[in-house]
N, C-alpha and C positions, 0 to 999 in steps of 0.2 A: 504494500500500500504506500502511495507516495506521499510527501510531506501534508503536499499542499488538499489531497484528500482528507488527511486527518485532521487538519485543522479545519475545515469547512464540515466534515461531520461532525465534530465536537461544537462547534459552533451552532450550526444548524438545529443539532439534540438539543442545545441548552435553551435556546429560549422559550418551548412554551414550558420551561421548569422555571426560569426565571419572572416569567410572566404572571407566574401564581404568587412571588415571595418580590415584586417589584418594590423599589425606593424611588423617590424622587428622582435622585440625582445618583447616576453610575460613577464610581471613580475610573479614572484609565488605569489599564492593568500595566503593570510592570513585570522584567522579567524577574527580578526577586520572589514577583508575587506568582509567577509560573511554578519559579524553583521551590519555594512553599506549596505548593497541592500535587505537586509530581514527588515531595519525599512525605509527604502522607499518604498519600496512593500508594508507593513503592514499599514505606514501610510496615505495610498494614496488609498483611497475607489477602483477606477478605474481600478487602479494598482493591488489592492488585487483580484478583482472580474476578472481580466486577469490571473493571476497567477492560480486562480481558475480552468476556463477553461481549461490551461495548464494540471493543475492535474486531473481533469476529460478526457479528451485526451489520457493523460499518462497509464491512467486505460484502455480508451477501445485497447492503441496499446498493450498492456498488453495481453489482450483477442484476438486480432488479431493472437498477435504472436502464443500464446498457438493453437491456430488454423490454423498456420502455412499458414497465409491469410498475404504476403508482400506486397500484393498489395495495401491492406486498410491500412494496419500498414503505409507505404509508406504515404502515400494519410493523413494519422494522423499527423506524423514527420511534412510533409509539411506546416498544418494549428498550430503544435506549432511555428514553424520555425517562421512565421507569426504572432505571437501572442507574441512572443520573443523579436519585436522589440519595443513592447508598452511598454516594463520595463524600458528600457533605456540602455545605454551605459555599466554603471557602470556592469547589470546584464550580460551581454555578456560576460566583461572579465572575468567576476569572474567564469561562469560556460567555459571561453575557460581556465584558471588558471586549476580549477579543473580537466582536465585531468591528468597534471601531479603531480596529488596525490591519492594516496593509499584509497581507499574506507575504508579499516581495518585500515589504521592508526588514531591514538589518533586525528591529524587533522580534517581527514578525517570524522570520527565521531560524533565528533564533530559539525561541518559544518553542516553535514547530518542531525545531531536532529534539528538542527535551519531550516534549511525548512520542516523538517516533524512539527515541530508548528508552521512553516506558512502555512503548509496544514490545519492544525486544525481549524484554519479560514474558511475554507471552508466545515467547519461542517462534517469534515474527522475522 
């Protein structure tokens, strides 16, 4: 799975979780605040083997789409949406943060390699 996939399915799955638990005002994510929910993810067995799932999901809505099946991709989103909220608070804002930054930015890149080697945890 490519960087810039994982970051748009993470992004994608978070907001209608963010959309139940909304604030005013979103802060912009930083990448410290990335490196904070990638080592509670990582450090948390339960946690890792969710985020897991997630990326296994992300793959088959991947193949749904390519097969232009919305209706499974749909029914996929849903069961991450769901699985989004086992991470905790922290992972929500960070992936509702992430919309407003640039997948090609240096940030954005950034970010992106630190959960593509939390995919690698999952023998990705």
């Amino acid at each position: 799975m490519n960087l810039k996939l994982i970051v748009a399915i993470l992004v994608i799955a978070a907001v209608p979780v963010f959309a139940q638990a909304q604030k005013p005002s979103a802060a912009k994510v930083t990448k410290a605040d990335a490196e904070t929910v990638v080592k509670i993810i990582s450090g948390d067995k339960a946690k890792t083997q969710t985020y897991c799932d997630m990326v296994k999901l992300g793959d088959q809505i991947e193949e749904a789409d390519q097969k232009k099946d919305t209706k499974k991709a749909d029914e996929l989103s849903q069961k991450i949406d769901e699985l989004e909220k086992q991470l905790g608070p922290e992972y929500v804002a960070l992936m509702y943060g992430l919309q407003g930054i640039d997948p090609e930015s240096e940030a954005g890149q950034e970010i992106g390699l630190m959960f593509t080697a939390l995919a690698k945890l999952c023998g990705g």
